[in-house]
Structure formats: structure tokens, C-alpha cells
N, C-alpha and C positions, 0 to 999 in steps of 0.2 A: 713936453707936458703929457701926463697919462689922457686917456681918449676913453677906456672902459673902467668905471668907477662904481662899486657895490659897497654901500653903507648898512652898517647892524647898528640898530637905534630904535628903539622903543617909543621914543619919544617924538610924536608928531612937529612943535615946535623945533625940535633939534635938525629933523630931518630936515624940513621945508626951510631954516639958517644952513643950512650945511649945501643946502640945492643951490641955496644965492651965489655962496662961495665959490663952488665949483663951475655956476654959468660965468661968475664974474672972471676965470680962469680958463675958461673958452671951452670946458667938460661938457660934452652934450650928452655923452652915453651915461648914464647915470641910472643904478637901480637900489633902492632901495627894499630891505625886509627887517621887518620889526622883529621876528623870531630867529633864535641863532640856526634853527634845523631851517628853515625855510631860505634861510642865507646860504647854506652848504650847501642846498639842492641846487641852487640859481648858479652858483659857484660851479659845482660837477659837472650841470649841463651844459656852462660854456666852457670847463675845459673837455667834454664829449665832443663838442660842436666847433675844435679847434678852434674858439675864438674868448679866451680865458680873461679875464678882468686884470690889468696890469695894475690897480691898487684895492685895497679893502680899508676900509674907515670903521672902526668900530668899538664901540663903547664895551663895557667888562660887566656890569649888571643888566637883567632885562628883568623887569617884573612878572612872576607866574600868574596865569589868570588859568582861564577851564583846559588849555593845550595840555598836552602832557608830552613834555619836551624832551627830545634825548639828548640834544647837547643844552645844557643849563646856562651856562656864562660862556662871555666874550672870549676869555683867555682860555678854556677848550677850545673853541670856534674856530680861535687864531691857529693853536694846535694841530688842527685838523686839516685848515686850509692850505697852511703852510707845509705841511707832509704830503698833501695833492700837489701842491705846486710849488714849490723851494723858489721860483723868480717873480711870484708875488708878492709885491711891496705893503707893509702893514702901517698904518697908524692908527694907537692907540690914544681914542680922545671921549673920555671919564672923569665924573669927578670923584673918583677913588686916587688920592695923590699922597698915600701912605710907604713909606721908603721899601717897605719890603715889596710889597708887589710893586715897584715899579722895578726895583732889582734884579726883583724874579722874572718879570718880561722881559729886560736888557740881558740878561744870562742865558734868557732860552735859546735866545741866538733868533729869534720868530721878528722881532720888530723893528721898524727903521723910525718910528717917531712916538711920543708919549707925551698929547696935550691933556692938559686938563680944564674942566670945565669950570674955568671964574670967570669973572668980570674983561677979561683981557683975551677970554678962550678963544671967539671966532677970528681976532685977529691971528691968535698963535696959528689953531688950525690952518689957516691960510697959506702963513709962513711956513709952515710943517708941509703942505703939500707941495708948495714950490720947491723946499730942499730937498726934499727925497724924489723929485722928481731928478733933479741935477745928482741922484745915486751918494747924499749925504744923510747924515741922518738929525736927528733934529730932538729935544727937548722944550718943552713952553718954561717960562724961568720958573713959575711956582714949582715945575718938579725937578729944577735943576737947583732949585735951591734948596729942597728936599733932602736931593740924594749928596746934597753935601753935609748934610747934619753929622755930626762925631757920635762915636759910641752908639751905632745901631746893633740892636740886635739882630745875629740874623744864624742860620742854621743849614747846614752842612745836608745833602743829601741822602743821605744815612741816616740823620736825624728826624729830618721830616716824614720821611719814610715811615719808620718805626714810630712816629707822635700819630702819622695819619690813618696808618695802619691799625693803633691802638683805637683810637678813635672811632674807628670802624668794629669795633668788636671783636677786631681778630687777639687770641691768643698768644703768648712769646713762641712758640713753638709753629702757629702758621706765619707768622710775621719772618720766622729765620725761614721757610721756606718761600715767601715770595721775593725776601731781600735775595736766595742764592735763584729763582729764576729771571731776576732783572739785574745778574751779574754783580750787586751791589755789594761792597765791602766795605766793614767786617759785616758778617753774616751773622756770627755766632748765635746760641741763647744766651753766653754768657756774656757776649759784649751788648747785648738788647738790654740785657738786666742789669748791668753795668751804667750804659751811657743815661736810660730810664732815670737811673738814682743819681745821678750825677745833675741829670734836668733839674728835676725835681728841688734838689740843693739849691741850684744858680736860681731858679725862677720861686721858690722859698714857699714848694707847693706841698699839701700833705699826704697827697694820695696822686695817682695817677689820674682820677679824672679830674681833678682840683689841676693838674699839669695840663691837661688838655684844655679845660675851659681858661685858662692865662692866657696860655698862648695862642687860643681862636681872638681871644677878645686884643689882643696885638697884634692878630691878623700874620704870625709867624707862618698859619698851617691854615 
């Protein structure tokens, strides 16, 4: 069973269910931070202080108040922790249980469990801690029955790419040059201008921000 345990959670109620859990599990080291920067830091200094947290618990929204945060969401968080440390265990326990991000966190290759927060959650979470403790990985059923839905949409890294990049104000022309410095192919302008019109069609949008705002609100991008 893990022994150093660091929760990202906003949420005092979540926190103080989630502390039960893990006494009820024999977890004594336990630290929680409501901010995902303040979770990194607590992070870095025990892997400085060779004594590095063997799992991280953390939810994917935090609410912004007066902080002015540099890492914004859970799933940066995870990002970052998991690039410091590749043998720290992740469970992701949110109630964001929309197919594509849960996909897009099984893909990243970052996570070993994905509960979601219903009526059934602190049981999952529980379960979730004991399997990945035993080096399996785990899903709560709400989001295993999620990711079996037929016919999801979902988008190709070159796509996302160039939707988030647009999105961001960049031009086809800076857009071909961040796709050729993050080795991404195709690169082109004309495959940009290309695949853009081709969205556009599938997702039955008129303009390119009419494309962006679809597919923010499907949570594609």
C-alpha cells in the first residue's frame, strides 16, 4: 500500500472524504493542496528531499479566485508531475466523465485510475487506490461505461493542434511553424487549409470560429 499520498482538490468536503479513505487504508502521510501550483511545489520538494510522494490524487477543475495560477487545471498538473517523476502513480477522481477527456488522459500514457465523482465515487476511489496500489490500473464503472459509448468523436493530434492553435489566434502560417517545431505531421499550410475545411464540413460549421466554438462545447479541444 502507498505510505506518501498528495491530494489536488479544491474542495474542503472532498478533501476531509478522501482523508477518511485513505486512514481507513492505513495512509498516514497524507498532504493535501487546494491549488494545482502549490501542489507542484509540495511535489518538487519531496522529490529534492529524496522522499517523493508514491501516489497523487487529483481532480482536473479548480475554481480561480484572487491567485493567479500558472498551472490552471488538474490535467497540466498531472503533466508536469508525471515528467518530474515517471514512477508516480496518478488517480484521476472528477466529475468531468465526458469520453474524450477521459481518453485523452488514458492516451497520455500519465494515469493509472479514472474515478468519477457520483453517488458511488468514494467507494470507487477506494477501490481505485487499492488497485493501483497492487500496479493495476483501474476505472469507476460510470467512466467504463463511458468509454464504451460507439461513434465518439475524437481527433487526431494534428488536428487538435491546428483547432487549438487557431483558437489561440495564431495564423496558418504560425501554426505550420509550431506544428514543424513539435516534429508534428503533416506540417504544411496546405494540409492546415485542407484539414481546417474538411472540419468544418464534418462538424457542419461556417467559419472557423463557429468550428472552434463546436468543438470547445464537445469538449474535443
Amino acid at each position: 500500500m502507498f505510505k506518501r499520498v498528495l491530494v489536488a482538490e479544491d474542495m474542503d468536503s472532498i478533501n476531509q472524504a478522501v482523508s477518511i479513505i485513505l486512514k481507513d487504508l492505513g495512509i498516514t502521510e497524507v498532504f493535501h493542496s487546494q491549488y494545482c501550483d502549490q501542489a507542484w511545489l509540495r511535489a518538487k520538494k519531496a522529490i529534492k528531499d529524496n522522499h517523493p510522494f508514491d501516489l497523487l490524487i487529483c481532480d482536473l477543475s479548480f475554481k480561480q479566485d484572487y491567485r493567479d495560477e500558472k498551472i490552471p487545471s488538474g490535467q497540466e498538473l498531472i503533466s508536469i508531475l508525471k515528467n518530474e517523476d515517471p514512477n508516480l502513480k496518478v488517480i484521476v477522481n472528477s466529475i468531468e466523465d465526458h469520453p474524450q477527456t477521459v481518453r485523452d488522459l488514458w492516451n497520455s500514457g500519465n494515469i493509472d485510475a479514472y474515478v468519477c465523482k457520483d453517488r458511488t465515487g468514494l467507494k470507487d476511489l477506494k477501490e481505485a487506490i487499492k488497485t493501483v496500489s497492487n500496479n493495476k490500473q483501474y476505472n469507476s464503472p460510470s467512466i467504463q461505461k463511458a468509454l464504451k459509448q460507439k461513434n465518439l468523436l475524437s481527433l487526431n493530434e494534428f488536428e487538435i493542434n491546428i483547432v487549438k492553435y487557431l483558437s489561440n489566434g495564431y495564423t496558418q502560417d504560425e501554426i505550420e511553424r509550431e506544428l514543424k517545431k513539435k516534429n508534428i505531421k503533416p506540417s504544411s499550410r496546405s494540409a492546415i487549409e485542407k484539414r481546417l475545411k474538411e472540419l468544418r464540413e464534418e462538424f457542419k460549421a461556417n467559419t472557423n470560429p463557429h468550428l472552434i466554438g463546436i468543438m470547445k462545447d464537445l469538449k474535443l479541444i
